[in-house]
C-alpha positions as protocol buffer text, in pm:
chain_id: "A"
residue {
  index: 1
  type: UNK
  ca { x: -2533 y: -3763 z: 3939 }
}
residue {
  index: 2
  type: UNK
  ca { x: -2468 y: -3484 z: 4164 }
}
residue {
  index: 3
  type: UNK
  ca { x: -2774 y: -3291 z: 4323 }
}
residue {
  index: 4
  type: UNK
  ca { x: -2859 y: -2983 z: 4125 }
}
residue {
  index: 5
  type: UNK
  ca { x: -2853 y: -2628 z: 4335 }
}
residue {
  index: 6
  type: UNK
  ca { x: -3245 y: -2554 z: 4471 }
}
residue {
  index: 7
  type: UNK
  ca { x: -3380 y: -2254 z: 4349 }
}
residue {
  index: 8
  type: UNK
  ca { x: -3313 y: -1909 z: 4487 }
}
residue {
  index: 9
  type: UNK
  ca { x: -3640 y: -1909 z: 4614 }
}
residue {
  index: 10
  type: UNK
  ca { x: -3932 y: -2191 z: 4680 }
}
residue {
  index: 11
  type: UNK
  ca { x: -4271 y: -2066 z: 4813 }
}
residue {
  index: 12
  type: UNK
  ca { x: -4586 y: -2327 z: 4862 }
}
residue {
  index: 13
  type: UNK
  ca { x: -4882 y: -2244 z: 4929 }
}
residue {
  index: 14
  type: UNK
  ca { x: -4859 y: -1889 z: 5072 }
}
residue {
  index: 15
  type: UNK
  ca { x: -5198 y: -1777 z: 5246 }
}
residue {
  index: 16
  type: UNK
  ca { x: -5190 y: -1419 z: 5420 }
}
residue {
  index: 17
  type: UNK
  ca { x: -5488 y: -1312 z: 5608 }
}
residue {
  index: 18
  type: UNK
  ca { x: -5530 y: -979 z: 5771 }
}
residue {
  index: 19
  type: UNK
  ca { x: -5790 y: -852 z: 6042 }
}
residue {
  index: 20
  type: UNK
  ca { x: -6027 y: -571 z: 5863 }
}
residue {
  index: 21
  type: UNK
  ca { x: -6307 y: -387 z: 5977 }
}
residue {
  index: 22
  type: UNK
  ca { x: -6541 y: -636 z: 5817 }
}
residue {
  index: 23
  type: UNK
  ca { x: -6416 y: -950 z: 5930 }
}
residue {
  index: 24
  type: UNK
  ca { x: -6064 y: -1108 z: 5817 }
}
residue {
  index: 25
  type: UNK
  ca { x: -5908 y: -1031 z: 5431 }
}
residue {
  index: 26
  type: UNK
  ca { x: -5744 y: -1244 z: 5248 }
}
residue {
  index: 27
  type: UNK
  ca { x: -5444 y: -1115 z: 5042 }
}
residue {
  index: 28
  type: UNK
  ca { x: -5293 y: -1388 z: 4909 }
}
residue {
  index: 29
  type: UNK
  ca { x: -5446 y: -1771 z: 4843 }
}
residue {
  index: 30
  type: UNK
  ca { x: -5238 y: -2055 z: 4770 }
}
residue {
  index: 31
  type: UNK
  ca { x: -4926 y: -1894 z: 4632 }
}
residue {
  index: 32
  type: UNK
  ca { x: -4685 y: -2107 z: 4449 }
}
residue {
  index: 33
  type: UNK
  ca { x: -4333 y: -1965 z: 4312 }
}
residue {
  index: 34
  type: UNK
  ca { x: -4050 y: -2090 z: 4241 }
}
residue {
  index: 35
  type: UNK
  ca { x: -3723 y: -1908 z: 4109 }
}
residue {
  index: 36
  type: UNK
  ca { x: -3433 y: -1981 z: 3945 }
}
residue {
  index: 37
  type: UNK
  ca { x: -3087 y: -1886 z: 4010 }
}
residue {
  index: 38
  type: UNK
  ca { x: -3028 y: -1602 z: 3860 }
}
residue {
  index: 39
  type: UNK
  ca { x: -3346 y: -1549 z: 3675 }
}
residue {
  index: 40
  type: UNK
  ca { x: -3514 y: -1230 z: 3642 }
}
residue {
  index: 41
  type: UNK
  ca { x: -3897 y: -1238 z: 3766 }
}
residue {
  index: 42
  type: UNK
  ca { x: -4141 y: -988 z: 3757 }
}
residue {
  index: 43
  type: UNK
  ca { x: -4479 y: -1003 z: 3948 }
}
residue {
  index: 44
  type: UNK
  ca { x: -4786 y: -757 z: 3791 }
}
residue {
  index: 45
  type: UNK
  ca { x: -4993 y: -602 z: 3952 }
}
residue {
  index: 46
  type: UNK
  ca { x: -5274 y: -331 z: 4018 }
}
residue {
  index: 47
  type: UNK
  ca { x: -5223 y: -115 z: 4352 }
}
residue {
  index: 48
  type: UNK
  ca { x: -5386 y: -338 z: 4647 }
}
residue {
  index: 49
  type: UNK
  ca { x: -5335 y: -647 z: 4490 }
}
residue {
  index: 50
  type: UNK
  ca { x: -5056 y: -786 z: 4743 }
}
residue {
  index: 51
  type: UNK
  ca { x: -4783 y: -789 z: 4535 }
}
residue {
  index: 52
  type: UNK
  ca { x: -4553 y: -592 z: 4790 }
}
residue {
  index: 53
  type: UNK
  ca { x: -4706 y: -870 z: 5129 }
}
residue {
  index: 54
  type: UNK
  ca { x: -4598 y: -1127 z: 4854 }
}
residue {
  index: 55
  type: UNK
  ca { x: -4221 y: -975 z: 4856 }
}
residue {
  index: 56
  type: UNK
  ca { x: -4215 y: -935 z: 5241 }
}
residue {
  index: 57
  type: UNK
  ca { x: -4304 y: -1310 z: 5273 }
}
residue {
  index: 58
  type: UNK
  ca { x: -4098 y: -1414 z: 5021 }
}
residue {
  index: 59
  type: UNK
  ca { x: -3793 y: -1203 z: 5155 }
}
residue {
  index: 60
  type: UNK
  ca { x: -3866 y: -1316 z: 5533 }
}
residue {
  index: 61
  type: UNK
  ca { x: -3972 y: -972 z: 5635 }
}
residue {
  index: 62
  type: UNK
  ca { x: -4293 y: -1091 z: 5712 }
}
residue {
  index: 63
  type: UNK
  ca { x: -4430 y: -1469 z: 5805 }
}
residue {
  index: 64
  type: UNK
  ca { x: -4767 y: -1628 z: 5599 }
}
residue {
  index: 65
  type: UNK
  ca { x: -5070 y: -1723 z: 5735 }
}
residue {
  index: 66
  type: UNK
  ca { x: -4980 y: -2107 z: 5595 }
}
residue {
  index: 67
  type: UNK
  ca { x: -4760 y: -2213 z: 5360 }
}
residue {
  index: 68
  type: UNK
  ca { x: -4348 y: -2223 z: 5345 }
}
residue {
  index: 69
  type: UNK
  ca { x: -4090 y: -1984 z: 5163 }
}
residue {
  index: 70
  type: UNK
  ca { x: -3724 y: -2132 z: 5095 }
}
residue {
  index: 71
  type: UNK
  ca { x: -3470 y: -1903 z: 5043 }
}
residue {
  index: 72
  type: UNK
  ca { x: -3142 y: -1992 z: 4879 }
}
residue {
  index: 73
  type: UNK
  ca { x: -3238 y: -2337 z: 5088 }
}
residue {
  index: 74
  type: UNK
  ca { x: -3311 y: -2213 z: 5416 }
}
residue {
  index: 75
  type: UNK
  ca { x: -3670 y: -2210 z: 5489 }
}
residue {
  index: 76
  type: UNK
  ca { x: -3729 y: -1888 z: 5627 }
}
residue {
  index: 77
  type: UNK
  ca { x: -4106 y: -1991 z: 5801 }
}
residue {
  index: 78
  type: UNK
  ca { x: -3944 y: -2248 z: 6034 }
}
residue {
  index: 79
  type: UNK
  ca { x: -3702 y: -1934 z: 6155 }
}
residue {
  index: 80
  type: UNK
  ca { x: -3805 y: -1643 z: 6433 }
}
residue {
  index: 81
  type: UNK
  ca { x: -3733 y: -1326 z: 6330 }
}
residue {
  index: 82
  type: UNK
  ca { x: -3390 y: -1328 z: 6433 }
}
residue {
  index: 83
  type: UNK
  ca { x: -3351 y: -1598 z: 6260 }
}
residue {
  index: 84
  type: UNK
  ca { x: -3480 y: -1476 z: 5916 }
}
residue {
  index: 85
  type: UNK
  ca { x: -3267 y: -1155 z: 5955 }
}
residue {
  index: 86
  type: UNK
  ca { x: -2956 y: -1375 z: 5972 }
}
residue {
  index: 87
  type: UNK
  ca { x: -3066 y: -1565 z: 5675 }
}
residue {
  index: 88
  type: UNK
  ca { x: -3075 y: -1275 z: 5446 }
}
residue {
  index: 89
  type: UNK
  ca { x: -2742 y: -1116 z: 5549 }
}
residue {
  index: 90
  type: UNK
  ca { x: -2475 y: -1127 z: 5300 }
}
residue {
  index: 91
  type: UNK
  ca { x: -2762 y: -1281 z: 5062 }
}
residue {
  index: 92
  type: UNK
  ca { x: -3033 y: -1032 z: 4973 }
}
residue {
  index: 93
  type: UNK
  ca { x: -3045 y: -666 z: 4894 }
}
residue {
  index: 94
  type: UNK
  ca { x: -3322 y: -430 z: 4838 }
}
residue {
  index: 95
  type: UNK
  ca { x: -3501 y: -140 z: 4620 }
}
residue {
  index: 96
  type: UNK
  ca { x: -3793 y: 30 z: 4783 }
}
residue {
  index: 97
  type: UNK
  ca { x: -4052 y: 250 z: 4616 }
}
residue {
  index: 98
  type: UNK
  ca { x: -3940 y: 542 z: 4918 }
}
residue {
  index: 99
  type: UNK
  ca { x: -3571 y: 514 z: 4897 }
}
residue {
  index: 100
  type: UNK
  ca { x: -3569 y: 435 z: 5240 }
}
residue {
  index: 101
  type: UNK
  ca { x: -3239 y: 635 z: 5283 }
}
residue {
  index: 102
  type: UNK
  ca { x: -3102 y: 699 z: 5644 }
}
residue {
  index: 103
  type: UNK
  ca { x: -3144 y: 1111 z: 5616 }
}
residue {
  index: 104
  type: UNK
  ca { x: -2919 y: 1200 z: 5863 }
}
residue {
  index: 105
  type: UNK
  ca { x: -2637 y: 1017 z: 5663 }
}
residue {
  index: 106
  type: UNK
  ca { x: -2449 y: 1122 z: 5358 }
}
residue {
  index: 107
  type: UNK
  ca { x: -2482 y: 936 z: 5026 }
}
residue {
  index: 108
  type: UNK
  ca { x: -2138 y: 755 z: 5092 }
}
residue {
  index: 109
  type: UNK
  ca { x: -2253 y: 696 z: 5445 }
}
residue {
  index: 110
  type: UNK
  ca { x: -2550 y: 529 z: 5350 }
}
residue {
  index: 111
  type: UNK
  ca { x: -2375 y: 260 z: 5087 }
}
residue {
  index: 112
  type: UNK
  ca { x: -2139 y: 189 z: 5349 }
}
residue {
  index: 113
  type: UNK
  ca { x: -2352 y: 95 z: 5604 }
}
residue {
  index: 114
  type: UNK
  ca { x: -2484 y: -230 z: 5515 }
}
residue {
  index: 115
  type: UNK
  ca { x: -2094 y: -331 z: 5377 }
}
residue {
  index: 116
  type: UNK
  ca { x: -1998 y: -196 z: 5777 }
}
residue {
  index: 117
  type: UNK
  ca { x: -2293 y: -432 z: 5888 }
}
residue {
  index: 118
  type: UNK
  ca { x: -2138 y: -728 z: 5716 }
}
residue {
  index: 119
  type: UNK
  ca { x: -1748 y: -626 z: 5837 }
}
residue {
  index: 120
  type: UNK
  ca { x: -1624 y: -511 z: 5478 }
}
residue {
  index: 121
  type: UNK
  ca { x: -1273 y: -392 z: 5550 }
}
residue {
  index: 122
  type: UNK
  ca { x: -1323 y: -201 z: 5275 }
}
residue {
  index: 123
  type: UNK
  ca { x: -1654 y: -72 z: 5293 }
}
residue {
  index: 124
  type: UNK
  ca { x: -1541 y: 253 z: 5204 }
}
residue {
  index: 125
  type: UNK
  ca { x: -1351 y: 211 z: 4897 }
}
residue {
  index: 126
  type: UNK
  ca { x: -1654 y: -14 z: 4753 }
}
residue {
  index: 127
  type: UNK
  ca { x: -1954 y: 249 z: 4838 }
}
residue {
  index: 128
  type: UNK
  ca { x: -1751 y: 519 z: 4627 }
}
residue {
  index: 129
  type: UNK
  ca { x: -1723 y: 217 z: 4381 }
}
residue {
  index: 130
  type: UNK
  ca { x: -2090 y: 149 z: 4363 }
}
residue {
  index: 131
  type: UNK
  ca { x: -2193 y: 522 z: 4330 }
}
residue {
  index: 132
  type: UNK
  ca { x: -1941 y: 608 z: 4059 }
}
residue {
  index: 133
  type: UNK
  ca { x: -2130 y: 291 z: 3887 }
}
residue {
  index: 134
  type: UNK
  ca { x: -2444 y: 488 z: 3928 }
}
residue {
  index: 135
  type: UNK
  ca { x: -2333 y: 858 z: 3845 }
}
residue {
  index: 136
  type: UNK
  ca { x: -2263 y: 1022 z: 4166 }
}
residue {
  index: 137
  type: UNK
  ca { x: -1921 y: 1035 z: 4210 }
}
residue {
  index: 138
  type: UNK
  ca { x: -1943 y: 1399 z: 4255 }
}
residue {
  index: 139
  type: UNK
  ca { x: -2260 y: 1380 z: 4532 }
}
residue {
  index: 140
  type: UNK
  ca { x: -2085 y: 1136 z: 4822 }
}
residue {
  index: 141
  type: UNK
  ca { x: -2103 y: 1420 z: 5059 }
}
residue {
  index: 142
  type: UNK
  ca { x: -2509 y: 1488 z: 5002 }
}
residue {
  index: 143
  type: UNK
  ca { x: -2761 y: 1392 z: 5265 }
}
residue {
  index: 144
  type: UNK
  ca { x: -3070 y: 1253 z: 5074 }
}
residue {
  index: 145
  type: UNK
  ca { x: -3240 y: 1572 z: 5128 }
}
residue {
  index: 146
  type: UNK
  ca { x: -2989 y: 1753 z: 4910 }
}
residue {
  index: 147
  type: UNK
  ca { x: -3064 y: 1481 z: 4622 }
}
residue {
  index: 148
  type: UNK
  ca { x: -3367 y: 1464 z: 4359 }
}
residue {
  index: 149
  type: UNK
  ca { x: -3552 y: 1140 z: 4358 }
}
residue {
  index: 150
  type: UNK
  ca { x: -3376 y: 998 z: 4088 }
}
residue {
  index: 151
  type: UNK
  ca { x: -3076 y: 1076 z: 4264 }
}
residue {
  index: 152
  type: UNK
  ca { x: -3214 y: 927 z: 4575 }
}
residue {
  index: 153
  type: UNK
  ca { x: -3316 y: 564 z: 4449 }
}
residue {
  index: 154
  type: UNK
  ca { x: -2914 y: 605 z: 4248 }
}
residue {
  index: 155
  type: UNK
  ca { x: -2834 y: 615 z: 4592 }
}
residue {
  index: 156
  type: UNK
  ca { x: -3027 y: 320 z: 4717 }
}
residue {
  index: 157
  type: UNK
  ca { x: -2924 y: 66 z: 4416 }
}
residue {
  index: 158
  type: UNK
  ca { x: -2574 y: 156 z: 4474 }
}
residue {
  index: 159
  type: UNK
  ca { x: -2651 y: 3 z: 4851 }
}
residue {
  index: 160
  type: UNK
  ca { x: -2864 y: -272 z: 4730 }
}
residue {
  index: 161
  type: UNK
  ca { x: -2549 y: -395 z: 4474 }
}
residue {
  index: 162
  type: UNK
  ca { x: -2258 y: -282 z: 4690 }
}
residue {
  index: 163
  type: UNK
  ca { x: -2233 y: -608 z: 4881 }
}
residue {
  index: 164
  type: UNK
  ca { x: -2266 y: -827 z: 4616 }
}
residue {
  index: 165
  type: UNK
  ca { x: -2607 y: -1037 z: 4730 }
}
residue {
  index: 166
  type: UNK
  ca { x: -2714 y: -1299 z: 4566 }
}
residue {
  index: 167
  type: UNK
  ca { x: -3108 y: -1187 z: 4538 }
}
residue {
  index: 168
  type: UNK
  ca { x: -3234 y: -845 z: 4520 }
}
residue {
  index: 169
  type: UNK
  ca { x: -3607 y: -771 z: 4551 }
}
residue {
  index: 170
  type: UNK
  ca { x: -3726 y: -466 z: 4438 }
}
residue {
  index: 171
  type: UNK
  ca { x: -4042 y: -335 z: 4505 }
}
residue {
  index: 172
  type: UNK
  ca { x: -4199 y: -44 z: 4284 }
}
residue {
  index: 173
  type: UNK
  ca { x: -3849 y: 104 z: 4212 }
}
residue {
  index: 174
  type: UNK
  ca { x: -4006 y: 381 z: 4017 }
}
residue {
  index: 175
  type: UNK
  ca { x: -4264 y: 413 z: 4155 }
}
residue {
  index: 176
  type: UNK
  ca { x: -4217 y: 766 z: 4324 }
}
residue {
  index: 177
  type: UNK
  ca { x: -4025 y: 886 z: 4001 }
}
residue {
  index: 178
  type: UNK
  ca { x: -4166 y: 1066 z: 3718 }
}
residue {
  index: 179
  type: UNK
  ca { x: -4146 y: 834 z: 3365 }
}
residue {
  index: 180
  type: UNK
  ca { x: -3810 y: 962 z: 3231 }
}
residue {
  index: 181
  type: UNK
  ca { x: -3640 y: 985 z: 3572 }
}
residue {
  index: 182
  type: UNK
  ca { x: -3826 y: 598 z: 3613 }
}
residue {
  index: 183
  type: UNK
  ca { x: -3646 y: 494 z: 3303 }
}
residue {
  index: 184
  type: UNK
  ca { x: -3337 y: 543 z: 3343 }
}
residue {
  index: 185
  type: UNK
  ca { x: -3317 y: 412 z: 3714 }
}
residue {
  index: 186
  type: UNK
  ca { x: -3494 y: 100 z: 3538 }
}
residue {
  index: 187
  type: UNK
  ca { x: -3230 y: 65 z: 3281 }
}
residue {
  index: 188
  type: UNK
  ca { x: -2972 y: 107 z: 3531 }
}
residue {
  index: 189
  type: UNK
  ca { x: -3152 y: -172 z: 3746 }
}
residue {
  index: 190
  type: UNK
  ca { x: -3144 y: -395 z: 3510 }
}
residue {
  index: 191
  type: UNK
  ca { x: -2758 y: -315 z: 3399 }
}
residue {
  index: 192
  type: UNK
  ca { x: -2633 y: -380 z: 3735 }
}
residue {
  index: 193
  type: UNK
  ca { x: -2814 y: -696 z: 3757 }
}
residue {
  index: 194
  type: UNK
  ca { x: -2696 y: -846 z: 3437 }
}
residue {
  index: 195
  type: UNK
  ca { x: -2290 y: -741 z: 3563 }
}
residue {
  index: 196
  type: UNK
  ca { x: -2354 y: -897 z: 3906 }
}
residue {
  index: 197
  type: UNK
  ca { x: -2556 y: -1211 z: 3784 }
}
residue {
  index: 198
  type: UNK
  ca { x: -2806 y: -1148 z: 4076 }
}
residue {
  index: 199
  type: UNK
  ca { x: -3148 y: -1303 z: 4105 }
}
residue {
  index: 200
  type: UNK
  ca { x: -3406 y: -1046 z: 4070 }
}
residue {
  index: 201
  type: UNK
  ca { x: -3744 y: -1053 z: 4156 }
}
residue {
  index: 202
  type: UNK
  ca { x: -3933 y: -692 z: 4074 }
}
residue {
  index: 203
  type: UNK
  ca { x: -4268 y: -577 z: 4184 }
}
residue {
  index: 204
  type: UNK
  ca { x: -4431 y: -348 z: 3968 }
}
residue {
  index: 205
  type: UNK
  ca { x: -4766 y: -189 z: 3852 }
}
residue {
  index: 206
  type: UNK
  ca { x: -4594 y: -83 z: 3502 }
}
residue {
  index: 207
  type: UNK
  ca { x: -4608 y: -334 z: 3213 }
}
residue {
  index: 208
  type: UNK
  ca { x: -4321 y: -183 z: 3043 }
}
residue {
  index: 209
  type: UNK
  ca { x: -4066 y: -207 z: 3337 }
}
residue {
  index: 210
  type: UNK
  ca { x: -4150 y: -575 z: 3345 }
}
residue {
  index: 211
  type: UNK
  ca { x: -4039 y: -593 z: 3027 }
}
residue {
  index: 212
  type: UNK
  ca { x: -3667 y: -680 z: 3055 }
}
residue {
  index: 213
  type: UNK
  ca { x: -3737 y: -962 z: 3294 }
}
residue {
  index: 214
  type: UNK
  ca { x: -3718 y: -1334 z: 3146 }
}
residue {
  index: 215
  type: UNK
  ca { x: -4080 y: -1430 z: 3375 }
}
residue {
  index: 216
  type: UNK
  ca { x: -4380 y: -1188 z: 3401 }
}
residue {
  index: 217
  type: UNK
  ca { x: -4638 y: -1338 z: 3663 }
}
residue {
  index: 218
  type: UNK
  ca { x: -4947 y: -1125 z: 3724 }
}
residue {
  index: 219
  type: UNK
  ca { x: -5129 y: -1146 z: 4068 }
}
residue {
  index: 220
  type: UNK
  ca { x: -5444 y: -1126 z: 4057 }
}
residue {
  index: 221
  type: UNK
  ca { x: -5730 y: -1245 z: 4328 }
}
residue {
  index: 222
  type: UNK
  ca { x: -5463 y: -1359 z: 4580 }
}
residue {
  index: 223
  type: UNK
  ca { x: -5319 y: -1597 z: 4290 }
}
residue {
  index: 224
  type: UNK
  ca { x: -5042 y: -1571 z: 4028 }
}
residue {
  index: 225
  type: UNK
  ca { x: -5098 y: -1656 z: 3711 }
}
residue {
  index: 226
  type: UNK
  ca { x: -4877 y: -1672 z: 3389 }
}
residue {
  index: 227
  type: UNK
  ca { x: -4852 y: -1329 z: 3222 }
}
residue {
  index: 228
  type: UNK
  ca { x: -4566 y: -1410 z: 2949 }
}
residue {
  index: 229
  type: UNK
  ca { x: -4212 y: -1525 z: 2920 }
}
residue {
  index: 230
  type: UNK
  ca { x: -3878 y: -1378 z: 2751 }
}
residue {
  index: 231
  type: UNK
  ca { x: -3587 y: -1542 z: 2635 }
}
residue {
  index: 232
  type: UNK
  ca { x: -3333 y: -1547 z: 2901 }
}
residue {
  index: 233
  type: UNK
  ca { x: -3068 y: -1340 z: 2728 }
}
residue {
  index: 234
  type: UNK
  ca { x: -3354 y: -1089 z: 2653 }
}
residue {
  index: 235
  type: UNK
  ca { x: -3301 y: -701 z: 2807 }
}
């Protein structure tokens, strides 16, 4: 029989250990994950817990104390940083809490850029694609600073889905948003990933924005630990 496809991502035994005023901290202790293709994963948590150093390790943006993190079957701890950066191109997008929006670039401009990055031909024609998905056909010429926040992190999935990546990780999404304005971008989340098929794996404080997701891990104490499971086709 052929060799099934690993899992998007493989992480064994994470450790991350920080240098505090009172000696070193540990975040994280013997974190074990592992996620399947195109399953939706959320990780609980209170503020402080780690659950956004958990993302960074598990996206390559940061390297553990110990431990190993596959992703899509390159293990991303045996790479420099380089390395890691080449590893998620074309394969991962992002959500941040703060848009992270270039402000010196239109709305248009800054969907584009990471289809430019990647040598789209038609970057163009697929960042007006991607915003007219999320509503803002009529705000391509704004700079972020002419958008509200819920226009902002419209904006920023439109980026995250534009190239088509295989894993998304979103951390807080609504975080800055008040609760309607969090809703919505949540539902529209969560509608974009179910028409690309993308692997998601969401970081969130809120209970109910886990909901949707087919695997709710809490992390608690440096550890995850089972917090419920949905049927797949759920959300």
């Amino acid at each position: 029989m052929p060799a099934s496809d690993p899992p998007a991502i493989e992480a064994s035994g994470l450790v991350k250990r920080v240098a505090a005023p009172g000696g070193e901290l540990t975040i994280l202790d013997g974190v074990d994950l592992s996620v399947a293709r195109g399953e939706r994963l959320a990780i609980l948590g209170a503020s402080g817990s780690g659950k956004s150093t958990l993302l960074g390790l598990l996206a390559g943006l940061d390297l553990p104390t110990r431990g190993r993190v596959r992703l899509d079957g390159v293990e991303l701890t045996a790479l420099d940083e380089e390395g890691r950066a080449a590893a998620r191109a074309g394969r991962v997008g992002f959500v941040f809490q703060n848009f992270q929006l270039l402000p010196a670039l239109t709305a248009l401009e800054n969907v584009m850029l990471p289809l430019e990055l990647a040598g789209a031909a038609d970057a163009e024609a697929r960042a007006r694609e991607a915003l007219a998905r999320v509503g803002l056909a009529d705000r391509l010429r704004h700079t972020p600073g002419r958008l509200s926040g819920g226009e902002q992190q419209r904006v920023a999935l439109a980026r995250a889905f534009a190239p088509r990546p295989a894993i998304l990780f979103a951390d807080e999404p609504t975080g800055n948003l008040d609760e309607a304005t969090g809703r919505e971008v949540a539902e529209l989340l969560f509608a974009l990933n179910r028409e690309h098929g993308t692997t998601l794996v969401l970081v969130t404080h809120d209970p109910r924005i886990a909901r949707p997701c087919d695997r709710v891990l809490e992390l608690a104490g440096g550890r995850l630990h089972e917090a419920g499971r949905r049927r797949a086709a759920g959300g």
